[in-house]
C-alpha positions in Angstrom: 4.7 36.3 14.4 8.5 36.3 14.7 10.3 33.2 15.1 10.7 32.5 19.3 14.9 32.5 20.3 16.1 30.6 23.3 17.9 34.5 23.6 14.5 36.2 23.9 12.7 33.1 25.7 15.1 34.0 28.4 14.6 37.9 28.4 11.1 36.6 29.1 11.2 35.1 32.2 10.1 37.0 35.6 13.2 38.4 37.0 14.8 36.1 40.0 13.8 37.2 43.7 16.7 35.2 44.9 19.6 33.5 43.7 18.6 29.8 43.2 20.8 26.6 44.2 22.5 24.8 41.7 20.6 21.9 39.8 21.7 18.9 38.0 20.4 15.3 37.2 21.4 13.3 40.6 19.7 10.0 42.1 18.6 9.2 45.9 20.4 5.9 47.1 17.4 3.6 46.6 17.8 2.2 50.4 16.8 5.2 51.5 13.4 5.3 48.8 10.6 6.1 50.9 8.6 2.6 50.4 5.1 3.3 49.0 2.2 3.6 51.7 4.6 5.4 54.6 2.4 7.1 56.2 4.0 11.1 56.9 5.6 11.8 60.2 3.3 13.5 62.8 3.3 17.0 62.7 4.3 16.9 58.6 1.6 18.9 57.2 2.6 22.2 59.4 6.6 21.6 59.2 5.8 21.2 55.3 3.9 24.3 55.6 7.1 26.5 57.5 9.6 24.7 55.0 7.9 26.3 51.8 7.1 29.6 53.6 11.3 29.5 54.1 12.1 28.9 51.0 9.6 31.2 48.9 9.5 29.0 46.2 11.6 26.3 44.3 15.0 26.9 45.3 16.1 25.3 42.6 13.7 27.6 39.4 12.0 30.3 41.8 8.8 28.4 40.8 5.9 29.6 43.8 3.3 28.0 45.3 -0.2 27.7 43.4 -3.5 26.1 43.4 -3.3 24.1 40.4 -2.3 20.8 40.9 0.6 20.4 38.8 2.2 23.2 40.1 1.6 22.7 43.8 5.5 22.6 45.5 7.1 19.9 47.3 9.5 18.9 50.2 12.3 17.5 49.3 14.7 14.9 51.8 17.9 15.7 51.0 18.8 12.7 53.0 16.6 10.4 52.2 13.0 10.3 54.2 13.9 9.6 57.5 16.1 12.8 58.3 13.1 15.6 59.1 15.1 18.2 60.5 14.7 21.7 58.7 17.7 22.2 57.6 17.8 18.5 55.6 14.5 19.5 53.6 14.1 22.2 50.9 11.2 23.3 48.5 11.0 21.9 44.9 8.7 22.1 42.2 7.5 18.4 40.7 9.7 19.3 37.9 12.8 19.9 39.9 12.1 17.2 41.9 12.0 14.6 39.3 15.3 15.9 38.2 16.8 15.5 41.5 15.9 12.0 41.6 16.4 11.2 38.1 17.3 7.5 38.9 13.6 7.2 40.0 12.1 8.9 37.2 14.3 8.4 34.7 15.1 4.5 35.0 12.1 3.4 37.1 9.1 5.4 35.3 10.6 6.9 32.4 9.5 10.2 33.2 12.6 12.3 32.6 15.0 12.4 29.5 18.3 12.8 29.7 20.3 15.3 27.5 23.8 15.8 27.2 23.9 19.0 25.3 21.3 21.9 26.0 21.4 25.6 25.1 20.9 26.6 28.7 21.8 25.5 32.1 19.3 23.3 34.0 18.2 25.6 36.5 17.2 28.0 33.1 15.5 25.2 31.1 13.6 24.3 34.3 12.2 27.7 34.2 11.9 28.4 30.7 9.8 24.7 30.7 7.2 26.7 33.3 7.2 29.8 31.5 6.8 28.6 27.8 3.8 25.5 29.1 2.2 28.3 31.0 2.7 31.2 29.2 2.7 30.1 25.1 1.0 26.3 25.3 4.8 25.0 23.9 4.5 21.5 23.4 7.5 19.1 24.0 9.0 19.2 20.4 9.3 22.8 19.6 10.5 23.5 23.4 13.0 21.2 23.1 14.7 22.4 20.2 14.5 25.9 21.6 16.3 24.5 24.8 19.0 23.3 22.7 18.2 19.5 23.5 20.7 17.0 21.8 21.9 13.6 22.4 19.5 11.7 24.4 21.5 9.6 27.1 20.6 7.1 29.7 20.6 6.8 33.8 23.6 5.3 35.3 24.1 5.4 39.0 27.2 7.8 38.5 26.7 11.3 39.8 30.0 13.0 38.1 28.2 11.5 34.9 24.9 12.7 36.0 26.2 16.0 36.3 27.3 16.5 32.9 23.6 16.1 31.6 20.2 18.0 31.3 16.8 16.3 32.3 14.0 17.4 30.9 10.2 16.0 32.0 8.3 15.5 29.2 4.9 17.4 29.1 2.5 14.1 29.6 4.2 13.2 32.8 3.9 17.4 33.8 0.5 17.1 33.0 -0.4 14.1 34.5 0.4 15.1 38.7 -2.7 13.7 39.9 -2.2 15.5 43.5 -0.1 17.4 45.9 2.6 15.1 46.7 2.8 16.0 51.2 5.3 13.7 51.9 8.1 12.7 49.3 
């Protein structure tokens, strides 16, 4: 079996079926952290419902909606989980979602590594991570030399620094989404 290239990983990968937003390592002020327990907003489960079936997908990787628990979407506040209007929330897959809010996941439960050199941009390694777990069983070591991960470096509270760098979510946290997150 030939040798897999981060070249032909990406010839791999379903074609887009939209262009996707930009994506890079950022942080969520932690004052506006939803605290643990909030109960969701009446009427959340149905505008949760009309913000995915907007958005098609990720709008960060294209990854759709499915029935297996890891790769269930999620609602993302972009400003912070007060602000419910439509056009302040977007659709994210968990991975893409723990990149967004790498200060959470990164600093608070270690579940994101931080990269600053990577053979692809992150919107790419985001998808390739789906495709190669889903399609070839790639375990974190071998994918992560494919992506071109070097240079491990750590969380500050700096977003121009933040955007410099690659996160990447380590398989055991992927594999460990215990349920649809409704309300993040």
């Amino acid at each position: 079996m030939p040798v897999l290239t981060l070249e032909a990983a990406l010839a791999e990968l379903p074609p887009l079926v939209r262009p996707l937003k930009p994506l890079t390592p950022s942080f969520l002020d932690p004052r506006e952290w939803r605290p643990s327990g909030t109960r969701p907003p009446a009427g959340w489960d149905a505008l949760r419902a009309r913000i995915i079936a907007r958005d098609g997908g990720c709008v960060y990787c294209g990854q759709g909606e499915s029935s297996e628990r890891r790769s269930r979407l999620e609602v993302n506040h972009l400003n912070g989980h007060r602000d419910n209007r439509p056009e302040a929330l977007e659709t994210v897959c968990v991975l893409c979602h723990r990149v967004l809010h790498a200060g959470r996941s990164a600093a608070i439960y270690g579940s994101l590594v931080l990269f600053r050199r990577a053979g692809c941009d992150q919107n790419n390694l985001i998808r390739l991570c789906w495709w190669l777990r889903t399609t070839r069983r790639l375990a974190d070591r071998p994918l992560m030399e494919l992506l071109g991960l070097h240079e491990q470096a750590q969380f500050r509270m700096d977003r121009p620094y933040l955007s410099t760098l690659y996160g990447y979510v380590p398989e055991r946290y992927w594999l460990l989404e215990r349920r649809p997150v409704s309300y993040s």
